[in-house]
C-alpha positions in Angstrom: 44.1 70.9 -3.9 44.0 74.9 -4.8 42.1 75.5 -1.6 45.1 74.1 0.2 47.5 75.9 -2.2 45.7 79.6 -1.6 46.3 78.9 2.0 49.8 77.8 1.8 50.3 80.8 -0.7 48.6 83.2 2.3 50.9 81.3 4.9 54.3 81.9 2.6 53.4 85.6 2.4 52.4 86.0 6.4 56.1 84.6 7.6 58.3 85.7 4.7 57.1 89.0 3.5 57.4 89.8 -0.2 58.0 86.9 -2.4 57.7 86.8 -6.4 55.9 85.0 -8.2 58.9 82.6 -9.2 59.8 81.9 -6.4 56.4 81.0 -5.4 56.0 78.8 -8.5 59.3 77.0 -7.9 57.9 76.1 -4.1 54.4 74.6 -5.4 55.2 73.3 -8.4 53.3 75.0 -10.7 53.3 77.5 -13.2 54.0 81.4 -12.9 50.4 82.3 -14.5 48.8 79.6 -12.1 50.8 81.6 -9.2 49.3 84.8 -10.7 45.3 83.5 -10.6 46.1 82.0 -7.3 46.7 85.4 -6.3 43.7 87.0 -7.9 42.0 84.5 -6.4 42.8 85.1 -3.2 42.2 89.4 -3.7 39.1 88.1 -4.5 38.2 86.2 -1.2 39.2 89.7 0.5 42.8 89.3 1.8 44.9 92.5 1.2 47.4 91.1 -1.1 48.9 93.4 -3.8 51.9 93.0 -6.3 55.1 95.7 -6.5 56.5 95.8 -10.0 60.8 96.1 -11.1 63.6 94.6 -9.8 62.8 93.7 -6.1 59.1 93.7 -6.3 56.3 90.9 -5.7 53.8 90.0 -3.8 53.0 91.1 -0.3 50.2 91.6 2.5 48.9 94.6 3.5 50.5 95.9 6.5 49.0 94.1 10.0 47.3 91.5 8.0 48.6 89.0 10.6 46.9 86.4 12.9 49.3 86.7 16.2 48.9 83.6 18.3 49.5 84.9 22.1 50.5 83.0 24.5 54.3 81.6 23.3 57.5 82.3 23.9 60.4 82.5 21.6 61.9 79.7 23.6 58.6 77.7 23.2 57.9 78.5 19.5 61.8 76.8 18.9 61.2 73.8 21.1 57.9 73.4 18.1 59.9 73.8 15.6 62.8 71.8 17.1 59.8 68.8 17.4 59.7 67.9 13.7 61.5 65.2 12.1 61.4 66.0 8.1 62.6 62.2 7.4 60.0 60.2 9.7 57.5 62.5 8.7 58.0 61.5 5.1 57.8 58.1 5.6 54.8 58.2 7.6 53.2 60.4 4.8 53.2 63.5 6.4 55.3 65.8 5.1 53.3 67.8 3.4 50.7 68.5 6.2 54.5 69.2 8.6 55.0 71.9 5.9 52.0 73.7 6.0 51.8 73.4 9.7 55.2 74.8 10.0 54.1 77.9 7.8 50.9 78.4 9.4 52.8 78.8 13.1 55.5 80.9 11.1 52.8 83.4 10.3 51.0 83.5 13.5 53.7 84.1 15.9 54.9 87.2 16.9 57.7 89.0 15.2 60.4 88.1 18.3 59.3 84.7 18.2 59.4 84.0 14.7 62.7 85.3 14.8 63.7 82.4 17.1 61.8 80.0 15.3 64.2 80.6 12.0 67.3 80.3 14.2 66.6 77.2 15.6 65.5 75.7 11.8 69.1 77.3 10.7 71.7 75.7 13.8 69.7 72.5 14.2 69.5 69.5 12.1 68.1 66.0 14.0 69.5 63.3 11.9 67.5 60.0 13.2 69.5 57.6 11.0 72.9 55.7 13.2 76.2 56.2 11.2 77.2 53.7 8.4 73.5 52.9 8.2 70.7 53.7 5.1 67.4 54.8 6.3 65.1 51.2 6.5 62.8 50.3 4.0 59.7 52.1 5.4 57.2 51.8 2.2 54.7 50.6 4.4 54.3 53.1 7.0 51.5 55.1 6.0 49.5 52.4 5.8 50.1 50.7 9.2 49.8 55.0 10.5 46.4 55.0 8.9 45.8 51.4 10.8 46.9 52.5 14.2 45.4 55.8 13.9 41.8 54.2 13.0 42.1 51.2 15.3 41.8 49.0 12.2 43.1 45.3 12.1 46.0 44.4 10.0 47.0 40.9 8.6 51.2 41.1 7.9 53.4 38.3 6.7 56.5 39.0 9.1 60.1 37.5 8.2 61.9 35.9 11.2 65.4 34.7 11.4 64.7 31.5 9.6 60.7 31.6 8.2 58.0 33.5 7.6 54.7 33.5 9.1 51.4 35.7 8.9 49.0 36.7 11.4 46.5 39.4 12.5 47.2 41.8 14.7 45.8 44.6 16.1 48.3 47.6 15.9 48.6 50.0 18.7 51.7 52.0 17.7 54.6 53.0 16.0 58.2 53.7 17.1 61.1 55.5 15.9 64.1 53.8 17.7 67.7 54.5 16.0 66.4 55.2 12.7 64.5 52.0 12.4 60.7 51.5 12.5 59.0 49.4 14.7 54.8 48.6 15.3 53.9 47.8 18.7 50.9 45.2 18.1 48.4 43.2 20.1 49.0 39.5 18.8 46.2 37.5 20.7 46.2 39.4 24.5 49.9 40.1 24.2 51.8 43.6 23.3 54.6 42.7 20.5 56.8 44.3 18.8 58.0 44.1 15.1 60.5 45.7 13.0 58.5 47.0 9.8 61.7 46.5 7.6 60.6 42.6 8.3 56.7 42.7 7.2 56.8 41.5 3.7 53.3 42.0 3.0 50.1 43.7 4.8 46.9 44.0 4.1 44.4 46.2 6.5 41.5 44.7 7.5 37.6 46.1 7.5 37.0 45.4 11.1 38.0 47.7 14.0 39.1 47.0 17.6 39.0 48.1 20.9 42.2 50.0 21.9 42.9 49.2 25.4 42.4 51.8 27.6 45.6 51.7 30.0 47.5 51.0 27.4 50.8 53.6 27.4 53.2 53.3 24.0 55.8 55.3 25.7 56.0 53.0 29.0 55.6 49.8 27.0 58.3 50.7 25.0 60.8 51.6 27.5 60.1 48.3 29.4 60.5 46.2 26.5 63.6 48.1 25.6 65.1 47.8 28.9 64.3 43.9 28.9 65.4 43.4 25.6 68.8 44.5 26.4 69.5 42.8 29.9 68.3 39.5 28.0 71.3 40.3 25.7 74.0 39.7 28.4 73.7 36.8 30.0 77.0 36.0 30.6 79.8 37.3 32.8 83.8 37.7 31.8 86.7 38.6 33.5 88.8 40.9 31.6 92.2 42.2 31.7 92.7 45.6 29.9 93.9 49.1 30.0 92.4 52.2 30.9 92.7 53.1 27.1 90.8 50.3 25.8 87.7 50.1 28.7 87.1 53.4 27.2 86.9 51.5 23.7 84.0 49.0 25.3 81.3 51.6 24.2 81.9 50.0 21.0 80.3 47.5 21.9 77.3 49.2 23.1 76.5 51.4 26.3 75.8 49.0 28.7 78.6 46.6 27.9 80.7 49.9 28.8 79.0 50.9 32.1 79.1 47.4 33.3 82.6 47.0 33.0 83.8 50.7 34.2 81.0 50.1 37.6 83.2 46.6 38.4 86.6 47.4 37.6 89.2 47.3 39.9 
């Protein structure tokens, strides 16, 4: 855990600059005289860190201690940083390792693209979650990521519209769709899906499986989407209405809306 730290702490001082002690503290968590043996520590080890003393003193690196990564643009570096979901990535368990890979590109890019970098994390803000909605119960996440990402079976007691049932399945992937959380999952030789706000209970199992090899998450899911949502309208209608209220049929969903303005007469 202090190995981590010292590189975090060597990170923090690469992309900011000067920072005090405090300040550090207040980011890890600890104490100001564990901040100060972290930083011994790390003159120790041989990185040029020293300390400035009074008001606007701290610590800071050595002038062109600084690992550039070549090869980025600004543009690029803010299309990274614009990558990262801070909400998902705390359900799934990952927020910390998102953090310290955040800093770590911070302090290797080059001075014009770092400046990007910070103006894209100040002007954008990717809210996942749909309006009037809380954020799912995702408690089990990191375990079915751990699953998924070690090709481990998983046995799951899912809740339907009317019952419960369990099964083993093998899970393949997960999906962020709207704010909600799905698992794609081999149940016997067929690709499901299943909303992890509905698995009451999950256990992962020893045994491993064979991921199938042409198997595409993203192409699955767009298929299953797109066939999920012509089974939802069935039916046809003839309506009457105004110009003002066929705008108002997106409320009733996107495809409703296009469907209606594509036949109207």
């Amino acid at each position: 855990m202090r190995a981590s730290r010292l590189l975090s702490i060597l990170m923090v001082l690469q992309a900011r600059g000067r920072t005090t002690a405090e300040a550090l503290a207040t980011q890890f968590e600890v104490s100001v005289r564990t901040i100060y043996r972290d930083i011994e520590q790390l003159s120790a080890a041989g990185v040029p860190v020293y300390a400035d003393r009074g008001r606007n003193g701290g610590f800071d690196l050595l002038d062109g201690y600084r690992t550039k990564l070549t090869g980025l643009s600004p543009d690029e570096a803010a299309a990274l940083f614009l990558s990262g979901l801070p909400g998902p990535a705390a359900e799934l368990g990952l927020a910390d390792l998102m953090t310290t890979a955040q800093l770590k590109l911070t302090a290797a890019l080059p001075e014009r693209a770092r400046g990007t970098a910070r103006r894209v994390a100040a002007r954008f803000h990717l809210d996942p979650v749909g309006w009037f909605q809380g954020a799912a119960d995702a408690s089990l996440l990191p375990a079915l990521a751990n699953a998924a990402w070690n090709d481990k079976r998983v046995e799951l007691r899912y809740r339907r519209w009317n019952d419960s049932v369990t099964r083993k399945v093998q899970p393949l992937g997960l999906v962020l769709k709207g704010g909600v959380w799905y698992l794609v999952a081999l149940a016997g030789d067929q690709a499901r899906t299943y909303k992890v706000a509905h698995i009451e209970q999950l256990k992962v199992l020893e045994d491993r499986f064979q991921r199938p090899k042409d198997f595409n998450l993203s192409q699955f899911w767009t298929a299953a989407t797109h066939a999920y949502e012509a089974g939802l309208y069935r039916l046809k209608a003839e309506l009457r209405i105004s110009p003002t209220a066929l705008k108002k049929l997106e409320m009733l969903g996107s495809a409703v809306a296009q469907a209606a303005a594509a036949s109207a007469t």
